[in-house]
N, C-alpha and C positions, 0 to 999 in steps of 0.2 A: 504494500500500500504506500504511496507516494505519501509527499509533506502534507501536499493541500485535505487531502481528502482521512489522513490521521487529522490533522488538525480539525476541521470540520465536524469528523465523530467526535471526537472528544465534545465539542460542544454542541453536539446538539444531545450527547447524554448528560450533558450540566444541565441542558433545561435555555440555554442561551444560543442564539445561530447570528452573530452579527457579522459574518459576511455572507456575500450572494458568491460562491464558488459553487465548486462542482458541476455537474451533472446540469442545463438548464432547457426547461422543455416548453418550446414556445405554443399557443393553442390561439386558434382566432373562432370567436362565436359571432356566430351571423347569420342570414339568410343562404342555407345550403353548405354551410360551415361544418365539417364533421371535429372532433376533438381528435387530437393522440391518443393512442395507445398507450399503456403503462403497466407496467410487470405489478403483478398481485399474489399478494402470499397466497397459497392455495391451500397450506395446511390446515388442519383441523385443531381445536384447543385440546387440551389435555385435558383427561376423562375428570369430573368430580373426581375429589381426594387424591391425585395422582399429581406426581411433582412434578414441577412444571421444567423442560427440560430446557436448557442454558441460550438464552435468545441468541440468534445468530446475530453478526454486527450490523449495525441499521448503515442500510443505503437510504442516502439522501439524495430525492430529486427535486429540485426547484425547478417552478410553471412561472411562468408570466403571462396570464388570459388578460382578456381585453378587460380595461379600467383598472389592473390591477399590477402591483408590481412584483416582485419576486417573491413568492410565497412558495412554503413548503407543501411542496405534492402527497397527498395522502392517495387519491384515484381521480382519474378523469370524468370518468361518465358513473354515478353522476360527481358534479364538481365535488373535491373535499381539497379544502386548502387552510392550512394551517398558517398562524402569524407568527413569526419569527419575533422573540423577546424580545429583542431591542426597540422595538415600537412602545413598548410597556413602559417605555421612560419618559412617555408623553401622556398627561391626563386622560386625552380623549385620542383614541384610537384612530389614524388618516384611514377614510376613505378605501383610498387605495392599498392598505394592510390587512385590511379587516378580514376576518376566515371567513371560509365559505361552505356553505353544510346544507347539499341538497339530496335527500331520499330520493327522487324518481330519476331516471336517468333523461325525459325526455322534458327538458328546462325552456321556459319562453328566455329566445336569444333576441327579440327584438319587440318594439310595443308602440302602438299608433294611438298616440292620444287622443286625435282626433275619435275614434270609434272606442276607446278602453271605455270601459265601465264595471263601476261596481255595485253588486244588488246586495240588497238589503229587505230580505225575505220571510217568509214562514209565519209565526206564530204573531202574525200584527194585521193592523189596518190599513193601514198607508203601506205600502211598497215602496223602496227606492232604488232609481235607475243613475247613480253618479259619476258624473267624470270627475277626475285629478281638479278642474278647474274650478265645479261646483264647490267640492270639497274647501276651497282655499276660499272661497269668495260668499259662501252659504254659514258658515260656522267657525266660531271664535279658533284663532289655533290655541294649541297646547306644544308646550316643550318641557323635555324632563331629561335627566341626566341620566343613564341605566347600562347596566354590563348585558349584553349578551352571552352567556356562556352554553355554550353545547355540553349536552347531557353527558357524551362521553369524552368530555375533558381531563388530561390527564391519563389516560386509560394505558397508557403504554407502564406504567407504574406498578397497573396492579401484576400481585404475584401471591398464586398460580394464574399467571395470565390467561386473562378472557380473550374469548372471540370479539372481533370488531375492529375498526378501524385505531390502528394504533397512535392515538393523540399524544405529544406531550404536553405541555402547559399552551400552548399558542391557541386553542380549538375556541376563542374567547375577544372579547374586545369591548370597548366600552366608548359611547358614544353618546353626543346628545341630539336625540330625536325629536323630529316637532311636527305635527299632524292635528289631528281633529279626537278630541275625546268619545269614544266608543259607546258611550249612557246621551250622547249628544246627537248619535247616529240614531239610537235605537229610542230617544224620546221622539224624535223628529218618525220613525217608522210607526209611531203611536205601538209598542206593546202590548197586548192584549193580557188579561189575569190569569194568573196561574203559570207563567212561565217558568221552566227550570233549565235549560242550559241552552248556550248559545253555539251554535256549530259554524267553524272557519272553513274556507278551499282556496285553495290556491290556483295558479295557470300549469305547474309541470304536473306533466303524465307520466303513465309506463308504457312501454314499449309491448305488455301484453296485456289483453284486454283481463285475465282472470289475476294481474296483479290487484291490491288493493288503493283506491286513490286516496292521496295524501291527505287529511281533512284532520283537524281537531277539534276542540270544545271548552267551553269553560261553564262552569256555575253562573247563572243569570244574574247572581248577586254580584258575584266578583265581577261578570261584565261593567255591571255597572256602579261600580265602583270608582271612576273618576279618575283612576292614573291607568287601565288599558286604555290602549289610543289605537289610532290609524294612523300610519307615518304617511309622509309624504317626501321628509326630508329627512336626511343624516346629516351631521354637523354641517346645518347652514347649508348643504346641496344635494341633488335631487339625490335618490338612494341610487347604486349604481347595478347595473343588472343583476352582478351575481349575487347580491343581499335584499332582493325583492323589488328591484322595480315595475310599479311605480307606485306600489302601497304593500308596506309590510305590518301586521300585525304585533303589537309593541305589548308586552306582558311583564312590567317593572319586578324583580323580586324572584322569578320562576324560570327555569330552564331553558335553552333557546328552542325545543321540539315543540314548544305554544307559539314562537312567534311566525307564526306563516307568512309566508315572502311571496311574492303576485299575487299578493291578496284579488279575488274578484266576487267570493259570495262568504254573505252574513247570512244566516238561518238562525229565527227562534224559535226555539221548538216546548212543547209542554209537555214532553216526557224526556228522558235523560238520555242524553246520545251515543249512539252506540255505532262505532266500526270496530275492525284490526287497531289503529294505531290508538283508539284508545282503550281497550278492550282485553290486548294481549300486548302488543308493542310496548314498549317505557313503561315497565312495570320495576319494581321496587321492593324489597322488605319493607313490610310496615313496621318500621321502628323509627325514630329519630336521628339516629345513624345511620342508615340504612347500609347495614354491615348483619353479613350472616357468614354461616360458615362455611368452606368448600366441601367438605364430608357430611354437611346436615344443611340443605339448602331451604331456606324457610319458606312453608305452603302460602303463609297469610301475605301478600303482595299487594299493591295499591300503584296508581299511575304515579309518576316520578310530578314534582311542582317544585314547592316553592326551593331554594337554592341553599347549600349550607355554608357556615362562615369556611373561608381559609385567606391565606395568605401565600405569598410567594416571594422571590429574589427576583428581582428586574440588574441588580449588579450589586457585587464582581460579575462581569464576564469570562469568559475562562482563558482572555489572555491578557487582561491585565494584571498587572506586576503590584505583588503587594508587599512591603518591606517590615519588618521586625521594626518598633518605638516609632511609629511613623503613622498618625490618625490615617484611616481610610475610611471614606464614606457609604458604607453599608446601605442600600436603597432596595424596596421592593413597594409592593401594595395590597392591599386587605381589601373584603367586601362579605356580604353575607346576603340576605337575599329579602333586606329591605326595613330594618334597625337600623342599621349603622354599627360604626366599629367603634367601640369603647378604648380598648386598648393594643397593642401588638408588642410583645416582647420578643427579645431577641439572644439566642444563647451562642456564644464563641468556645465552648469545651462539650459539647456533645449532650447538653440537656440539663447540667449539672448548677448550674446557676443560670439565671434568667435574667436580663435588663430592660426595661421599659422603652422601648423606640418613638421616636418625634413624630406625629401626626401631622402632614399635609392640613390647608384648608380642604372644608368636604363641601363637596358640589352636589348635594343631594343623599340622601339615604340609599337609594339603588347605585349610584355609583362607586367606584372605588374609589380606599382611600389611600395614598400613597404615604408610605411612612421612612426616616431615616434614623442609622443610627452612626454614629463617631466609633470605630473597634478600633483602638490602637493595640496590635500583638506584640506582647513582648519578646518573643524569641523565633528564630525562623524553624520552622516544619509544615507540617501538615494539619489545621485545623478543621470541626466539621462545625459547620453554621447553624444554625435550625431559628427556625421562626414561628409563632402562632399568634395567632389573632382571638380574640375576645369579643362579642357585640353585645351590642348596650342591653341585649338580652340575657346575657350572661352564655352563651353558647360558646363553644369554644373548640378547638380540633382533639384530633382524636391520634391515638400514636400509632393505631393500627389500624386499617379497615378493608372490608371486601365484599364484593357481591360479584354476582354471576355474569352480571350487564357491564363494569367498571364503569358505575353510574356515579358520577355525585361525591367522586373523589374530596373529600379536606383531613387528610395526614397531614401532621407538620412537616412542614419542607425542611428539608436534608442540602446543606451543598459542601462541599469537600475544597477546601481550599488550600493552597501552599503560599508557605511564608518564605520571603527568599532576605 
């Protein structure tokens, strides 16, 4: 293995990728645009209880699809593209970094405002037939600060490693979105009584007709609850294809598998909504951790939601030089899934003592919050980092955890550092 590409694994098992080497796989979506190709683990996981055998060394490919810049390839069809950490060292996530996480493989590549619309259906009075333009011009905006995090964020972590796409920390971003509030849509639909849950769809398909189509749901109440929205916008400009243009569903506090991207139908319905994705798909131990074990996997399961506290390392990177009696600035960022962060401590000898870390200003509850701390080490070797976060719930990480799905990862982060 040559320099660049030692170098490169190494960090991207830190959890850090700040450079765009290696491997780079261009892709153009458009009108009769096919994507590349992309090599795909084809093995199977390891049976329940069975040790999970020594992961082979991650090849790293970097895409560059249209609106976006170099992000880490997880698969083409459908898009999964991971963010590279060093975008983490910015409050709000460009645009152009943000991950990309589409279930169906057959994705709208292109969208005519002129003719887009979105309905606003089922269990009401009034129906509505809206364009992008109505939306902006009919109803007060709203903007709010919020992390997006995909469900299987982290995933490459767990151990005995799960099936699925293997994320490390980038499957995530945080952004502020501004659109039309959702209880504004559906007073203007007039609702009728007795409503119970509100059902999403989006514009991607599957490529066979007995796949299931992508659609979610929420409790009637939580629709209307005042912080789901309808985006229209990502930081200040239009969303960009691969993250749902031209309207994504915005779900503060919860999993990114609710926020559906080409949003085009709203249904209310007056019994409880029922497909695959929410039925069997993103399912969960019903615990508060949601941690069970790989020899006794738990029957009682519930859909995955709201999001749990953690924290992570945005720097060191893994090639900067860090010097023995020499303050270095220890940075990363905390969030949980809509308290806010009370506290993050931060440990330089392996857990053994703890120090309190400097909280950023907080740009909202759903957002993250970035924190720093001063480590000057005194002697040169090898130290391990660890971080964990606190919310003003009192919630806090966990030293272990596991489930079947490597759902909903927050272990205190680990980083291994050398002192020179």
């Amino acid at each position: 293995m040559d320099e660049i590409s030692t170098r490169l694994l190494r960090a991207y098992r830190g959890g850090l990728l700040n450079r765009r080497i290696f491997l780079q796989a261009a892709a153009a979506l458009g009108a009769g645009a096919m994507l590349p190709a992309c090599k795909k683990e084809s093995k199977s996981p390891p049976a329940v209880g069975a040790a999970a055998p020594a992961p082979p060394e991650p090849v790293v490919q970097m895409a560059q699809f249209p609106e976006k810049t170099n992000l880490i390839l997880l698969t083409d069809r459908p898009p999964q593209l991971e963010t590279p950490l060093e975008y983490f060292r910015q409050d709000l996530t460009p645009n152009d970094a943000f991950f990309v996480r589409w279930h169906l493989s057959m994705i709208p590549t292109k969208v005519d405002l002129n003719e887009f619309r979105l309905n606003v259906g089922g269990h009401v009075d009034n129906e509505l037939t809206l364009s992008v333009d109505d939306l902006r011009k009919q109803f007060d905006p709203f903007s709010i600060v919020a992390v997006n995090q995909c469900s299987g964020n982290s995933r490459s972590f767990f151990s005995p490693r799960v099936f699925g796409g293997q994320w490390g920390n980038g499957a995530m971003g945080n952004a502020k979105w501004t659109g039309v509030r959702l209880r504004d849509l559906l007073r203007k639909a007039k609702v009728k009584d007795l409503a119970v849950d509100v059902g999403f769809a989006g514009r991607d398909n599957a490529p066979l007709p007995t796949t299931p189509s992508f659609a979610k749901s929420l409790a009637f109440d939580h629709a209307m609850d005042g912080e789901v929205m309808v985006a229209y916008e990502m930081n200040d400009a239009p969303l960009p294809m691969l993250n749902g243009f031209p309207l994504r569903l915005i779900v503060p506090g919860w999993f990114g598998t609710y926020w559906v991207k080409a949003l085009t139908q709203i249904t209310v319905l007056p019994e409880k909504f029922k497909n695959f994705w929410m039925d069997k798909a993103y399912h969960v131990p019903n615990n508060p951790q949601i941690n069970e074990s790989p020899t006794a996997l738990d029957k009682d399961t519930v859909p995955i939601s709201r999001m749990l506290v953690r924290s992570l390392f945005v720097r060191p990177g893994p090639e900067e030089h860090i010097f023995a009696g020499k303050e270095y600035p220890v940075e990363g960022l905390a969030f949980d899934g809509g308290s806010g962060i009370k506290m993050v401590e931060v440990s330089a000898d392996g857990g053994t003592n703890w120090y309190a870390a400097n909280l950023d200003g907080d740009l909202g509850k759903y957002s993250w919050r970035r924190w720093r701390f001063g480590w000057t080490p005194k002697s040169s070797g090898t130290y391990k980092l660890m971080v964990r976060a606190t919310s003003n719930t009192g919630e806090t990480q966990q030293t272990s955890q596991w489930n079947r799905s490597g759902y909903a990862r927050n272990v205190i982060e680990q980083l291994s550092v050398t002192v020179g």
